[in-house]
Every structure is written in C-alpha cells, then in structure tokens.
PDB file of N, H, CA, C and O in Angstrom:
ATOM      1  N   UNK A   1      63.707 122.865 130.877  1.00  0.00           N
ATOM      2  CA  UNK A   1      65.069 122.732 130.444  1.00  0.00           C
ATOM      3  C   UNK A   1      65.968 122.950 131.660  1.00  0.00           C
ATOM      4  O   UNK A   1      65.829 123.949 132.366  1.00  0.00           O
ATOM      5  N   UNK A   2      66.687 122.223 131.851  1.00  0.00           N
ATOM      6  H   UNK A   2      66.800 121.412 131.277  1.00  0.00           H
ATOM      7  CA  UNK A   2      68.079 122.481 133.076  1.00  0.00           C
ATOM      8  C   UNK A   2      69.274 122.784 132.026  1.00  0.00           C
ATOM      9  O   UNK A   2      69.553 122.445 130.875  1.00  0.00           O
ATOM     10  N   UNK A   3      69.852 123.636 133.074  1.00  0.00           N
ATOM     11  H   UNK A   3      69.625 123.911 134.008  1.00  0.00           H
ATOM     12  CA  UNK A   3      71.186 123.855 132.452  1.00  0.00           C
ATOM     13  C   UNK A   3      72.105 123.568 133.866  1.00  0.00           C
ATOM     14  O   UNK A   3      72.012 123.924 135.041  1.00  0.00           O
ATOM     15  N   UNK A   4      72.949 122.808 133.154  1.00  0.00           N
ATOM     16  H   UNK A   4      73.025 122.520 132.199  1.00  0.00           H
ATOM     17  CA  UNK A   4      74.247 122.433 134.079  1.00  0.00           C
ATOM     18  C   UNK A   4      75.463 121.933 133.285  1.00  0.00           C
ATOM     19  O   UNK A   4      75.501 121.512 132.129  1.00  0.00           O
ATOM     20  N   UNK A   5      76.318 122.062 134.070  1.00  0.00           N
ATOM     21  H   UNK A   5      76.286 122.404 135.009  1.00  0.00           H
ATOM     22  CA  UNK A   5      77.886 122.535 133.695  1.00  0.00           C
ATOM     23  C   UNK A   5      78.684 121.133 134.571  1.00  0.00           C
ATOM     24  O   UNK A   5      78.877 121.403 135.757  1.00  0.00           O
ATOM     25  N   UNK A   6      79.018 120.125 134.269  1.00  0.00           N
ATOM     26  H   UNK A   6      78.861 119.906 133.306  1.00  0.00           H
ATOM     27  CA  UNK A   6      80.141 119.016 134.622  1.00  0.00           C
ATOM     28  C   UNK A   6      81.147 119.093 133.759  1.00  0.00           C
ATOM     29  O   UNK A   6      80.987 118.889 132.556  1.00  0.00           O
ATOM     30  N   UNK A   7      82.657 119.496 134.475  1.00  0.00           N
ATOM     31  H   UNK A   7      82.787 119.662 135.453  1.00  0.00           H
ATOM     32  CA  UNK A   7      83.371 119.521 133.869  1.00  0.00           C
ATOM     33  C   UNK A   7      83.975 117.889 133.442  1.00  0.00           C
ATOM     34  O   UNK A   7      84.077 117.077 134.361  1.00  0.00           O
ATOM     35  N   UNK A   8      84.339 117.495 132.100  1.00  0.00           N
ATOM     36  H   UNK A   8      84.257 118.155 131.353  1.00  0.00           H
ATOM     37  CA  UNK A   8      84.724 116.089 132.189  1.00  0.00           C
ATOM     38  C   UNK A   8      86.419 116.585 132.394  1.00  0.00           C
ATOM     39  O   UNK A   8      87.054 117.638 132.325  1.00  0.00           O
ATOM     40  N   UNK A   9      86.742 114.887 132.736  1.00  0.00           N
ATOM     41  H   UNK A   9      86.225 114.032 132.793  1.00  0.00           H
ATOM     42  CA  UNK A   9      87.627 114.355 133.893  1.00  0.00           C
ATOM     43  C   UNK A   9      88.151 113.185 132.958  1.00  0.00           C
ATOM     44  O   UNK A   9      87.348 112.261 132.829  1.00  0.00           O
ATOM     45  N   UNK A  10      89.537 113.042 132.183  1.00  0.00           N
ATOM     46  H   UNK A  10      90.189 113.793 132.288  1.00  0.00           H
ATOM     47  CA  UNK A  10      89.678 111.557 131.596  1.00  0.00           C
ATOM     48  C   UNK A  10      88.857 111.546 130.373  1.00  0.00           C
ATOM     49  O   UNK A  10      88.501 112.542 129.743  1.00  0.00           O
ATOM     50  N   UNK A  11      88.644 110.545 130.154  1.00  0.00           N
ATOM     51  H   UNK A  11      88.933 109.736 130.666  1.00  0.00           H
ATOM     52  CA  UNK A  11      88.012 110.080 128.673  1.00  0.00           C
ATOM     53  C   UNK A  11      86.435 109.130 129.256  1.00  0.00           C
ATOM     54  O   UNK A  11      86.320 108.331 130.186  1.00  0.00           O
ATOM     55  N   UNK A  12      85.897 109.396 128.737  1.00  0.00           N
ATOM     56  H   UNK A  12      85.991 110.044 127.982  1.00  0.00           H
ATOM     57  CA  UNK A  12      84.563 108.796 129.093  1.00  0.00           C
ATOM     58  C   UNK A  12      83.874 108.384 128.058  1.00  0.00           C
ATOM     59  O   UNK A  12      83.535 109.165 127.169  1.00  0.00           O
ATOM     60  N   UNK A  13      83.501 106.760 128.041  1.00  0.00           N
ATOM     61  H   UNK A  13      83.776 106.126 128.763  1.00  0.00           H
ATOM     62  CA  UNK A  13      82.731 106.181 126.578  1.00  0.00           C
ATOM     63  C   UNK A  13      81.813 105.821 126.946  1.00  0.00           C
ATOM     64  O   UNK A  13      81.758 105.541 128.144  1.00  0.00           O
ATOM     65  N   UNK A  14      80.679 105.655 126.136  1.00  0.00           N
ATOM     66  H   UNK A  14      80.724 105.882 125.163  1.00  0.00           H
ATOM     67  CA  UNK A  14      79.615 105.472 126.169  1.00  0.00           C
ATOM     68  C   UNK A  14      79.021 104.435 124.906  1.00  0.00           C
ATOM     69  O   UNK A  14      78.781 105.016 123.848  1.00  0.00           O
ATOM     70  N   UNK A  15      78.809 103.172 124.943  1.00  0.00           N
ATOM     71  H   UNK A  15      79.004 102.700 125.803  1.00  0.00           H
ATOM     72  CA  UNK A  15      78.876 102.695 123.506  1.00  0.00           C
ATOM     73  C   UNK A  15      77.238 102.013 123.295  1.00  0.00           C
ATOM     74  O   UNK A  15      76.767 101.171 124.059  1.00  0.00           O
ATOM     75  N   UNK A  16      76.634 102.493 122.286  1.00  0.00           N
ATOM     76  H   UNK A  16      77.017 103.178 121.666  1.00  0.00           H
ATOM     77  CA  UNK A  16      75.323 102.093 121.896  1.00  0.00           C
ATOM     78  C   UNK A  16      74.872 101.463 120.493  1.00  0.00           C
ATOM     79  O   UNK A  16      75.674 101.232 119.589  1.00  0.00           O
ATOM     80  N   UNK A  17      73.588 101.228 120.420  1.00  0.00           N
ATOM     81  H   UNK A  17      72.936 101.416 121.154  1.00  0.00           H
ATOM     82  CA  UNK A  17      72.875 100.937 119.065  1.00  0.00           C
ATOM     83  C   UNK A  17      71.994 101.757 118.544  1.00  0.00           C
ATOM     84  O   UNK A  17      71.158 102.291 119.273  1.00  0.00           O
ATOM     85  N   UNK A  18      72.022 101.923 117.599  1.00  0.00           N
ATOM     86  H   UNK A  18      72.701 101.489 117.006  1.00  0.00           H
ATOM     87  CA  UNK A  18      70.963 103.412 116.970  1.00  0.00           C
ATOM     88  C   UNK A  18      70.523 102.190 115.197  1.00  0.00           C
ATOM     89  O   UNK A  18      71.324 101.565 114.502  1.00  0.00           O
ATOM     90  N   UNK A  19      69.674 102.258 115.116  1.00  0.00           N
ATOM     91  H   UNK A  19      69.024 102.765 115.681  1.00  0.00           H
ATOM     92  CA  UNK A  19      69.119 101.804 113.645  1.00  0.00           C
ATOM     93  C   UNK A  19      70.224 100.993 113.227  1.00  0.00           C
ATOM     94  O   UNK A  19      70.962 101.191 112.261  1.00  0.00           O
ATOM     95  N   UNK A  20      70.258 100.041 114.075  1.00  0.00           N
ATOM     96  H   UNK A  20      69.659  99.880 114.859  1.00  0.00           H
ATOM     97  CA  UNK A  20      71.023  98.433 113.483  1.00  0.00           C
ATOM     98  C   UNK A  20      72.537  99.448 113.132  1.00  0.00           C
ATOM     99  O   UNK A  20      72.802  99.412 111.930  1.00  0.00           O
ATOM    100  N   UNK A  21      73.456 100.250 113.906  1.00  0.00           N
ATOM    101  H   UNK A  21      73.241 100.279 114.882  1.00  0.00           H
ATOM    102  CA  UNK A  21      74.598 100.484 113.463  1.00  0.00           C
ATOM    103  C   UNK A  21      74.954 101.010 115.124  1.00  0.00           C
ATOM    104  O   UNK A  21      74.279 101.766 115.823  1.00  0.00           O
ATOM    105  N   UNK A  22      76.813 100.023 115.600  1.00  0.00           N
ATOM    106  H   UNK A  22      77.361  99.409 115.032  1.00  0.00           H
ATOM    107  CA  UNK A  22      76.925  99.905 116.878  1.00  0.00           C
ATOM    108  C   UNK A  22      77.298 101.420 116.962  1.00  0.00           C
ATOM    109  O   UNK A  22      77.565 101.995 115.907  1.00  0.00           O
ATOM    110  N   UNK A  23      77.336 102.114 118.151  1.00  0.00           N
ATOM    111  H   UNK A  23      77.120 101.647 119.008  1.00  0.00           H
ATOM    112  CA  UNK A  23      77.951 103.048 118.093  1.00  0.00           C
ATOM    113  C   UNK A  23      78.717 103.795 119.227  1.00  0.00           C
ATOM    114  O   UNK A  23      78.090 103.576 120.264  1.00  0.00           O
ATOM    115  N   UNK A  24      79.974 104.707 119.523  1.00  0.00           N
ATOM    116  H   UNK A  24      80.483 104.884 118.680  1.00  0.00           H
ATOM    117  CA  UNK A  24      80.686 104.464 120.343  1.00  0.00           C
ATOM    118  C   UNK A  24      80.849 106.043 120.736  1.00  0.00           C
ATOM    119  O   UNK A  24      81.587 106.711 120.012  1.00  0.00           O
ATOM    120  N   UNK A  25      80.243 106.637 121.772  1.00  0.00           N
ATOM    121  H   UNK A  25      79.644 106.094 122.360  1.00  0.00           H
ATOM    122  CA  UNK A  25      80.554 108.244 121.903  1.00  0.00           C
ATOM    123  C   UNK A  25      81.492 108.184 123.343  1.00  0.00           C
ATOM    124  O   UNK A  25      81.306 107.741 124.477  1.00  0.00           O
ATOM    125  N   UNK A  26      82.690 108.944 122.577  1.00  0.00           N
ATOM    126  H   UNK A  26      82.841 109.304 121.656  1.00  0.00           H
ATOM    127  CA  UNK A  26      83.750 109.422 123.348  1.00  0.00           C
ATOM    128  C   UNK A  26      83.501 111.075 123.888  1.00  0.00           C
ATOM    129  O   UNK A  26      83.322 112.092 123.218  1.00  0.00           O
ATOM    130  N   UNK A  27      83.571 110.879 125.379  1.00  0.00           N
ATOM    131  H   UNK A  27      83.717 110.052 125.923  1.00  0.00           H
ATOM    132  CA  UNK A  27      84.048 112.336 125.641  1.00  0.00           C
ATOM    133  C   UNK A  27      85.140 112.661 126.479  1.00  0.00           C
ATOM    134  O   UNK A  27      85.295 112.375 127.666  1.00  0.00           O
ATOM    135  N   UNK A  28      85.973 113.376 125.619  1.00  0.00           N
ATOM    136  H   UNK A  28      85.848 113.609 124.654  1.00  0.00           H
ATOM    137  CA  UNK A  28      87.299 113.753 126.339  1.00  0.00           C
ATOM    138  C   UNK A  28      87.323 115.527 126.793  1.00  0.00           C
ATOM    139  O   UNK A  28      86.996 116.550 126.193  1.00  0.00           O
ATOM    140  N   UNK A  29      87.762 115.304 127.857  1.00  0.00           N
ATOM    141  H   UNK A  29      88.028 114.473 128.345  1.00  0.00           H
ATOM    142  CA  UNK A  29      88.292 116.776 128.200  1.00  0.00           C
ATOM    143  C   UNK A  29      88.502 117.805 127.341  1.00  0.00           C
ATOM    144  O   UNK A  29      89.235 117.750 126.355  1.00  0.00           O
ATOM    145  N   UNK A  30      87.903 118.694 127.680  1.00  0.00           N
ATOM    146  H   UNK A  30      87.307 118.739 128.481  1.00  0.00           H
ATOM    147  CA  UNK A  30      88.728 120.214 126.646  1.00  0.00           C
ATOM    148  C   UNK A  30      89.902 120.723 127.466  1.00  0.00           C
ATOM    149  O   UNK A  30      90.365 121.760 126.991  1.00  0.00           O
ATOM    150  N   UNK A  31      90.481 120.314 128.500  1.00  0.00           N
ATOM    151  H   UNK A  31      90.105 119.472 128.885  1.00  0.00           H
ATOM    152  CA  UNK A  31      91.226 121.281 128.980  1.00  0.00           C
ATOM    153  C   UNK A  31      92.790 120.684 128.232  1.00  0.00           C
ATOM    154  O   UNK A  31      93.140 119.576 127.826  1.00  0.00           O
ATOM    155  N   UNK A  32      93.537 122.167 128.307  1.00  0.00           N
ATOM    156  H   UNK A  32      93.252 123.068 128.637  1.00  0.00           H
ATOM    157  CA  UNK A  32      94.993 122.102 127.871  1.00  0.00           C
ATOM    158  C   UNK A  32      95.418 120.411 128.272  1.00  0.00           C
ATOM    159  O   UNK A  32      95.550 119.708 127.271  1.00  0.00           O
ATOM    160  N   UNK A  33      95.614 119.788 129.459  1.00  0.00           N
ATOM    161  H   UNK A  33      95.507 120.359 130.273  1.00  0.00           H
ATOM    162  CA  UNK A  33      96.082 118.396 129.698  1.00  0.00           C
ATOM    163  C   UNK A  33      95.492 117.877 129.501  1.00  0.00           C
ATOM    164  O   UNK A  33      96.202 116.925 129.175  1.00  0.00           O
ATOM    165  N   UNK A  34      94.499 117.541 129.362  1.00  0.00           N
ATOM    166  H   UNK A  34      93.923 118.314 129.627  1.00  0.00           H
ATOM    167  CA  UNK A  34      93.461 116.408 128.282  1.00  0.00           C
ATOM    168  C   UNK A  34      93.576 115.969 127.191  1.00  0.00           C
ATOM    169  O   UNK A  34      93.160 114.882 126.790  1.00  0.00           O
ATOM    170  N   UNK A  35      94.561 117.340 126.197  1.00  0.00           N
ATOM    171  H   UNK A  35      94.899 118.223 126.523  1.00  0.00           H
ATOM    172  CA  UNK A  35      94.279 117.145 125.133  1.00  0.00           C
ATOM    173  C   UNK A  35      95.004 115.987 124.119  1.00  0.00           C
ATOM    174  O   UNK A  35      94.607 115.477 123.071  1.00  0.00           O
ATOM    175  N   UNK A  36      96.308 115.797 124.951  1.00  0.00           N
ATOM    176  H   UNK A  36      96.630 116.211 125.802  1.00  0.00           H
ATOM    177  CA  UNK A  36      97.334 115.038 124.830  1.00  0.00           C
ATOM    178  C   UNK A  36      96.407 113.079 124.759  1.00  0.00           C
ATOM    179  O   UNK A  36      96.789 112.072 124.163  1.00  0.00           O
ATOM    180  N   UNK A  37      95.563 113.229 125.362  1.00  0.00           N
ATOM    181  H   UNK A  37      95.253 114.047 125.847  1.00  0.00           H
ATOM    182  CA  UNK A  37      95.126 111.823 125.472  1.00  0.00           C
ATOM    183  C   UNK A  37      93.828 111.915 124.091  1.00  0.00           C
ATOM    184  O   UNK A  37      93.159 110.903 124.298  1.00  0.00           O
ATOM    185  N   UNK A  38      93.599 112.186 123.625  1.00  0.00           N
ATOM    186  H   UNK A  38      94.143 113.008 123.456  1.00  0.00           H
ATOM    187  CA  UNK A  38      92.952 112.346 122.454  1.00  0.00           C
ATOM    188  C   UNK A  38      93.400 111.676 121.124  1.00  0.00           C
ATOM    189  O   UNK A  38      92.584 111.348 120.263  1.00  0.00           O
ATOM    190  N   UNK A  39      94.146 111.573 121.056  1.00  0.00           N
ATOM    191  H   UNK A  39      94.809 111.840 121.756  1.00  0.00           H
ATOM    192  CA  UNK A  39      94.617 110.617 119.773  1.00  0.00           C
ATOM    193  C   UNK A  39      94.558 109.107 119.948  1.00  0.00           C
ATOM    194  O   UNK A  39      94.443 108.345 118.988  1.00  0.00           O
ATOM    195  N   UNK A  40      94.655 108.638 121.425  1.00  0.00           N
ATOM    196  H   UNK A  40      94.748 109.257 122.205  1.00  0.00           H
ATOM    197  CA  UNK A  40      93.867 107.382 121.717  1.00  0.00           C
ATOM    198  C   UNK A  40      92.573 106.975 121.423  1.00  0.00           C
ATOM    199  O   UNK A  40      92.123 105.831 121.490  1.00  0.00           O
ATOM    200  N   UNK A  41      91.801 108.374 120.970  1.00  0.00           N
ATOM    201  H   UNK A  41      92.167 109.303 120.915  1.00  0.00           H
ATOM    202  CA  UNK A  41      91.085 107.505 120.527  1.00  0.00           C
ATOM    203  C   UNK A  41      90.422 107.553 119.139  1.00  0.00           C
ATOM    204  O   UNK A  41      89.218 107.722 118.944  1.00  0.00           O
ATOM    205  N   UNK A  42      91.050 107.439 118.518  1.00  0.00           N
ATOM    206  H   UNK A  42      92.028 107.302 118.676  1.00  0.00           H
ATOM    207  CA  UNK A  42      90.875 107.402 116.614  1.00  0.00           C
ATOM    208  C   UNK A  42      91.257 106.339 116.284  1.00  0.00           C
ATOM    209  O   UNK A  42      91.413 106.111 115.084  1.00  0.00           O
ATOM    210  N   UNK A  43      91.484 105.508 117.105  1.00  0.00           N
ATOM    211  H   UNK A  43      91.357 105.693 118.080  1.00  0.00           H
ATOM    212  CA  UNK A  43      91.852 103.922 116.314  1.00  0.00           C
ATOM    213  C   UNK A  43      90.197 103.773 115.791  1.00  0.00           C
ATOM    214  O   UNK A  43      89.179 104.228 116.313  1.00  0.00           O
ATOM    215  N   UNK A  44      90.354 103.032 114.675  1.00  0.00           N
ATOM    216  H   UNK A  44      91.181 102.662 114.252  1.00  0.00           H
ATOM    217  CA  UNK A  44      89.198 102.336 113.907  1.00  0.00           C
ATOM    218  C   UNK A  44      88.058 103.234 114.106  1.00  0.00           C
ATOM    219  O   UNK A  44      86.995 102.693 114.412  1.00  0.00           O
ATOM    220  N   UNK A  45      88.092 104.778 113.963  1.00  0.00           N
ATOM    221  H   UNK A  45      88.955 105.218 113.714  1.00  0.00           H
ATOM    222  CA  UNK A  45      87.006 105.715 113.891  1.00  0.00           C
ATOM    223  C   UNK A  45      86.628 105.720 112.411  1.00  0.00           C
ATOM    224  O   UNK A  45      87.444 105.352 111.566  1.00  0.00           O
ATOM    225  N   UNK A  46      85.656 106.046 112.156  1.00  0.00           N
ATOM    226  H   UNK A  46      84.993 106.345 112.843  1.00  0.00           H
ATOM    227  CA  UNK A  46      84.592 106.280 110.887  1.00  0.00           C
ATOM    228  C   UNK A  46      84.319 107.487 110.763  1.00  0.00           C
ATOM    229  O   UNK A  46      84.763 107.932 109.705  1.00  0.00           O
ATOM    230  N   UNK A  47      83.564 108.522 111.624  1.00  0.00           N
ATOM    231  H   UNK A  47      83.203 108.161 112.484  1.00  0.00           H
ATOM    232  CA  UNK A  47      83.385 109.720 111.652  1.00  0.00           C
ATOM    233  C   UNK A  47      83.562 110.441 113.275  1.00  0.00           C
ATOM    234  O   UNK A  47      83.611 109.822 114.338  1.00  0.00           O
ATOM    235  N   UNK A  48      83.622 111.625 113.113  1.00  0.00           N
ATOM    236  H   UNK A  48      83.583 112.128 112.250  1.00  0.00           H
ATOM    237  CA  UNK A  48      84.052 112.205 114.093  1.00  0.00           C
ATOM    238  C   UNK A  48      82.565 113.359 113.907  1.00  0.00           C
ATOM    239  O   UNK A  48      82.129 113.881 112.881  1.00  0.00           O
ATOM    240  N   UNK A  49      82.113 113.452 115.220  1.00  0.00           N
ATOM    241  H   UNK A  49      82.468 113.028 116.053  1.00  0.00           H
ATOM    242  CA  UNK A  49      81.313 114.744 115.442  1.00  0.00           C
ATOM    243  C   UNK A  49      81.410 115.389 116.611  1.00  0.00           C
ATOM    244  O   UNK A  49      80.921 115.031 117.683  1.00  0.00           O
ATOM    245  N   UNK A  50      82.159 116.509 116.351  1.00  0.00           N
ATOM    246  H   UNK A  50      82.556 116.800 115.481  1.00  0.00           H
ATOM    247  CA  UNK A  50      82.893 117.642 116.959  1.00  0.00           C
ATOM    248  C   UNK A  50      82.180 118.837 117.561  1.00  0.00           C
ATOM    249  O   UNK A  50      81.824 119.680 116.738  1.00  0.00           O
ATOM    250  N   UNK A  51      81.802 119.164 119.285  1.00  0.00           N
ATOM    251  H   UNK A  51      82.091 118.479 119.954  1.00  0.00           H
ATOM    252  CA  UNK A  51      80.479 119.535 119.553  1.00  0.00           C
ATOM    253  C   UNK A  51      80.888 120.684 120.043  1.00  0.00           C
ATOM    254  O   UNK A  51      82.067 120.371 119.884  1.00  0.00           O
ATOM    255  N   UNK A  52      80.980 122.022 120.622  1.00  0.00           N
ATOM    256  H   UNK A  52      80.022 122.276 120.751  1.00  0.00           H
ATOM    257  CA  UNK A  52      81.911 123.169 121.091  1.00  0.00           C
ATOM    258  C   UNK A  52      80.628 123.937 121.661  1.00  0.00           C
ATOM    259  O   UNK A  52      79.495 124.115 121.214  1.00  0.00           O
ATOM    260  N   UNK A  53      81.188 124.262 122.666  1.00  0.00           N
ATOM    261  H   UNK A  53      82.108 124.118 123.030  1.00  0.00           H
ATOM    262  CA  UNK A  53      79.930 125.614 123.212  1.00  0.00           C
ATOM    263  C   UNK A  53      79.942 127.093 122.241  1.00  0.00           C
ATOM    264  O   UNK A  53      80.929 127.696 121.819  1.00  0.00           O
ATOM    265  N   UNK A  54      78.836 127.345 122.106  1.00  0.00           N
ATOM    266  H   UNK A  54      78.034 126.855 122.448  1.00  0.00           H
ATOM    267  CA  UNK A  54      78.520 129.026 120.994  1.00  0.00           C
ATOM    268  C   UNK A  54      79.623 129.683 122.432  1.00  0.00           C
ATOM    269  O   UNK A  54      80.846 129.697 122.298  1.00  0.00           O
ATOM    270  N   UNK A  55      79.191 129.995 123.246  1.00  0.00           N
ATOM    271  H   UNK A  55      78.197 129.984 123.355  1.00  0.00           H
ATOM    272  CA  UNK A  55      79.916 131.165 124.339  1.00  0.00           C
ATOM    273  C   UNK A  55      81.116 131.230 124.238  1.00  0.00           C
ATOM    274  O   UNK A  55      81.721 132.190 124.714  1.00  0.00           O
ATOM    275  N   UNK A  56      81.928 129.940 123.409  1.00  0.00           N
ATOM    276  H   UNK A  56      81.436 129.160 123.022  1.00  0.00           H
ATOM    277  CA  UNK A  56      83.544 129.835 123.802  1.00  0.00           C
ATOM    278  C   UNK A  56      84.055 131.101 122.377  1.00  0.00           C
ATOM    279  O   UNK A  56      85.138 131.684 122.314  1.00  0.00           O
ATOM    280  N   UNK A  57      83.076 131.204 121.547  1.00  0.00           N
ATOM    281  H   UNK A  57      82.197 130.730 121.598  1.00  0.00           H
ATOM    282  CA  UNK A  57      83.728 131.871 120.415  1.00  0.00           C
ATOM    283  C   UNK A  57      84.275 133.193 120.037  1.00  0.00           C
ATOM    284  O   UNK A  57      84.833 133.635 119.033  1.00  0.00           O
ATOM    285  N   UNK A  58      83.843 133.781 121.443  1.00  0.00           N
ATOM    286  H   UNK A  58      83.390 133.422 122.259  1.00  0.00           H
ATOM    287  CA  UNK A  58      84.887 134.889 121.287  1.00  0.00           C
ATOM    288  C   UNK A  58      85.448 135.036 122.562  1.00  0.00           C
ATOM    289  O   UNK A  58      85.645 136.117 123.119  1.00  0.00           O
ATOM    290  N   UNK A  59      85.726 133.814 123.058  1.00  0.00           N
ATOM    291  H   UNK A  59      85.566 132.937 122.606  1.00  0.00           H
ATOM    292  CA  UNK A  59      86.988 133.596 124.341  1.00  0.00           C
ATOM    293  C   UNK A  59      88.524 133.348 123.425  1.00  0.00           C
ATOM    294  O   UNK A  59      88.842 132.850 122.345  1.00  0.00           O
ATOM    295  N   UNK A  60      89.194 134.002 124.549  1.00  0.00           N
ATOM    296  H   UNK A  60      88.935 134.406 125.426  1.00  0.00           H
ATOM    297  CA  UNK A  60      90.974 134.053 124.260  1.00  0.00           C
ATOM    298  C   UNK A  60      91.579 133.168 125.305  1.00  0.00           C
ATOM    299  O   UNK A  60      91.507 133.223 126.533  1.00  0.00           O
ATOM    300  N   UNK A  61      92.359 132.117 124.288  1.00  0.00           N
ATOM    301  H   UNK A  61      92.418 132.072 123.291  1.00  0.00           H
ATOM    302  CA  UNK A  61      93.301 131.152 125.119  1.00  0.00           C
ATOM    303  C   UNK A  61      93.638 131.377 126.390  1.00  0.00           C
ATOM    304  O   UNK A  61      93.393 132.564 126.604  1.00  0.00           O
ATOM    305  N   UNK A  62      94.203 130.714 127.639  1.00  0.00           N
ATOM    306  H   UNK A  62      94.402 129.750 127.465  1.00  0.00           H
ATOM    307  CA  UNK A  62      94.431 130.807 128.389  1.00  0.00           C
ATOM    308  C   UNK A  62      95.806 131.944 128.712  1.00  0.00           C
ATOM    309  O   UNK A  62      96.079 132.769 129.584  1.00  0.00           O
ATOM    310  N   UNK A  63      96.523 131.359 127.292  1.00  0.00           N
ATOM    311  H   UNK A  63      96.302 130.689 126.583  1.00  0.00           H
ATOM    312  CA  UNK A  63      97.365 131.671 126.917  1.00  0.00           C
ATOM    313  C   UNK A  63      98.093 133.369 126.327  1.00  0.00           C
ATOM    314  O   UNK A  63      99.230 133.838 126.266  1.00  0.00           O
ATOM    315  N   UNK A  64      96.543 133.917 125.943  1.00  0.00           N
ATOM    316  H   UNK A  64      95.619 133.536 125.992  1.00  0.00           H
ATOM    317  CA  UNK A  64      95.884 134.968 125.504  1.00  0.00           C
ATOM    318  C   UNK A  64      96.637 135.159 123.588  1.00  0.00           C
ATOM    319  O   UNK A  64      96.792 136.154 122.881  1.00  0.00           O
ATOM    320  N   UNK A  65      96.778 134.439 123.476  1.00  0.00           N
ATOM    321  H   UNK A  65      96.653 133.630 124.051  1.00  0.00           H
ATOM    322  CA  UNK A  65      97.720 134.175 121.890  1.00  0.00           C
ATOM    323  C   UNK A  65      96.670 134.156 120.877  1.00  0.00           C
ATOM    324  O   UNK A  65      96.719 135.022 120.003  1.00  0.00           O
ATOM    325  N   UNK A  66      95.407 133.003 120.862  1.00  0.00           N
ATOM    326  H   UNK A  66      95.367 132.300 121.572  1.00  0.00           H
ATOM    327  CA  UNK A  66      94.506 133.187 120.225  1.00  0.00           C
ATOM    328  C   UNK A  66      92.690 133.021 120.189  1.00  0.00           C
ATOM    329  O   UNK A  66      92.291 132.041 120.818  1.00  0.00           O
ATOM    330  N   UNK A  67      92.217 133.393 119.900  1.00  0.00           N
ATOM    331  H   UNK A  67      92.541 134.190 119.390  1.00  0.00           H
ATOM    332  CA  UNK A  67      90.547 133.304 120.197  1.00  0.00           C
ATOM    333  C   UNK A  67      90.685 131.672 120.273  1.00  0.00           C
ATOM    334  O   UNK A  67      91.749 131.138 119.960  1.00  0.00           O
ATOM    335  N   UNK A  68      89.815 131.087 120.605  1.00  0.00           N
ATOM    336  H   UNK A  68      88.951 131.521 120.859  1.00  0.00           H
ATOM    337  CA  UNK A  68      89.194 129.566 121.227  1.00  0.00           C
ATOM    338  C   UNK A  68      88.799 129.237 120.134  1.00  0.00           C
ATOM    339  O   UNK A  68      89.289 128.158 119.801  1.00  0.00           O
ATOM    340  N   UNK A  69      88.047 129.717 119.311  1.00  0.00           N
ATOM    341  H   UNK A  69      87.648 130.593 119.581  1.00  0.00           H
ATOM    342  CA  UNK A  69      87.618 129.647 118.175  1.00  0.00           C
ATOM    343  C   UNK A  69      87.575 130.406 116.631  1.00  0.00           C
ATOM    344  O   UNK A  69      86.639 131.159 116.364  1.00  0.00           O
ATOM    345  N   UNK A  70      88.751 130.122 115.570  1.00  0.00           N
ATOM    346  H   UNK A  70      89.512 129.511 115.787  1.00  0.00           H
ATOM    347  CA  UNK A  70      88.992 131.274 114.333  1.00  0.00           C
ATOM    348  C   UNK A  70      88.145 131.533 113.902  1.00  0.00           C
ATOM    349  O   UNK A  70      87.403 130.566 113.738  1.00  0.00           O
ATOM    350  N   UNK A  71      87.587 132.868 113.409  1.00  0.00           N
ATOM    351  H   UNK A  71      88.190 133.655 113.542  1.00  0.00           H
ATOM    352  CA  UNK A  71      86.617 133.592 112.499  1.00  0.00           C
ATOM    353  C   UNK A  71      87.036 132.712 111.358  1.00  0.00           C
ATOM    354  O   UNK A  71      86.527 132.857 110.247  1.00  0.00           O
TER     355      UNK A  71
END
C-alpha cells in the first residue's frame, strides 16, 4: 500500500465506462477558493458521491468557527 498526499489544483475530470453506463468523476479542490468553482459542475448530474478524509473529523476550520466535519 502507498500512501501519498497531492493536493488538487482546479477541477480535474476523468470520464469513463463501467457496465455499459458512461461515467464522469470530477475532482475539485477542498480548499476555501476552490470551493466557489463547484457548482460548475452539477449541470446534468445524476448522483453525487461525496469522499472526505476520516482525519479531517475532528479538525477546526481555518477559520476556527467550526469542526470540518458536524457530529
């Protein structure tokens, strides 16, 4: 197993075929200015699967206002 850490940069797609259904994986930035470009891409989405690191869940905003992730 490797473990490594690339922070993404922009929006990055990746578009494939899985069991005769096309399919299109977006990865966008987590950081605060990233987040703003994210609604670009929900045009003509179907489902969304939403992936988060376990470690972030009891991190506090940058901001220190609220945990990264609500109990």
């Amino acid at each position: 197993m490797l473990r490594a850490r690339s922070p993404t940069t922009g929006i990055n797609e990746i578009e494939f075929s899985y069991r005769n259904y096309n399919l299109r994986m977006v990865d966008v930035g987590g950081q605060r200015t990233e987040q703003r470009k994210w609604i670009h891409c929900f045009d003509n989405v179907n489902g969304i699967l939403f992936i988060a690191e376990l470690s972030g869940y009891n991190q506090v905003l940058d901001d220190g206002s609220h945990k990264m992730v609500n109990d």
